[in-house]
Steps between C-alpha positions, in 0.01 A plus 500: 500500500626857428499730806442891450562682840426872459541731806209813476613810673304612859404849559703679786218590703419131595878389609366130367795258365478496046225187440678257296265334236590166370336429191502111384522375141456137418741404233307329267471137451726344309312320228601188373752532183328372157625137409732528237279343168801320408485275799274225488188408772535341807560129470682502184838311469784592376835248426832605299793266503839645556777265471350197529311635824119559472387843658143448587303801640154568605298865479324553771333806585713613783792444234676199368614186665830326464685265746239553733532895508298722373655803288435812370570422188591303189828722440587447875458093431716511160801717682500286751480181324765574243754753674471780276205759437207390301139619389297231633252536241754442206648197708151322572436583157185735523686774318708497212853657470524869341125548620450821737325454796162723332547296189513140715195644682303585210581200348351308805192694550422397151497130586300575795224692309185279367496478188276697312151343454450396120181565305306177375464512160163432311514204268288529183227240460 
């Protein structure tokens, strides 16, 4: 909370001490950051093989699971996995390389859209 302490000024006739007012602001509430479209739902698993050695992950909604912890994510996974920095989305294969981030996000949107509803055609009898 943000604290704003202003003193007002007394006059000299009543002696009294300044009055201090305190006003109060509530921060406000953190909201919850939007899930990045490029990650998939809940539930979904994700495996890439490095060397021979299978990483398998799980998104979850708190994050993403892997050798019984739960991360942040993907990018934290691949760096750790490997040694060296990585976007985890290029490593677990849900972006491609040379793709920006707003391109890689369009681009998943997309396949997350319906598809748009087709008009039946009228045979001729």
């Amino acid at each position: 909370m943000a604290k704003t302490t202003k003193t007002t000024k007394t006059s000299k006739a009543t002696k009294a001490s300044p009055v201090k007012l305190e006003i109060v602001k509530a921060a406000p509430a953190p909201s919850a950051p939007a899930r990045d479209p490029r990650m998939p739902p809940p539930g979904t698993r994700l495996e890439r093989d490095l060397n021979g050695k299978p990483i398998k992950v799980l998104v979850t909604e708190e994050g993403v699971e892997w050798n019984g912890k739960t991360w942040g994510s993907l990018s934290m996974i691949a760096t750790t996995a490997t040694g060296t920095n990585w976007n985890g989305y290029i490593f677990f294969g849900l972006q491609r390389p040379g793709t920006t981030k707003a391109q890689a996000i369009a681009e998943a949107l997309a396949k997350k859209a319906p598809a748009p509803a087709r008009k039946a055609s009228k045979k001729a009898s």
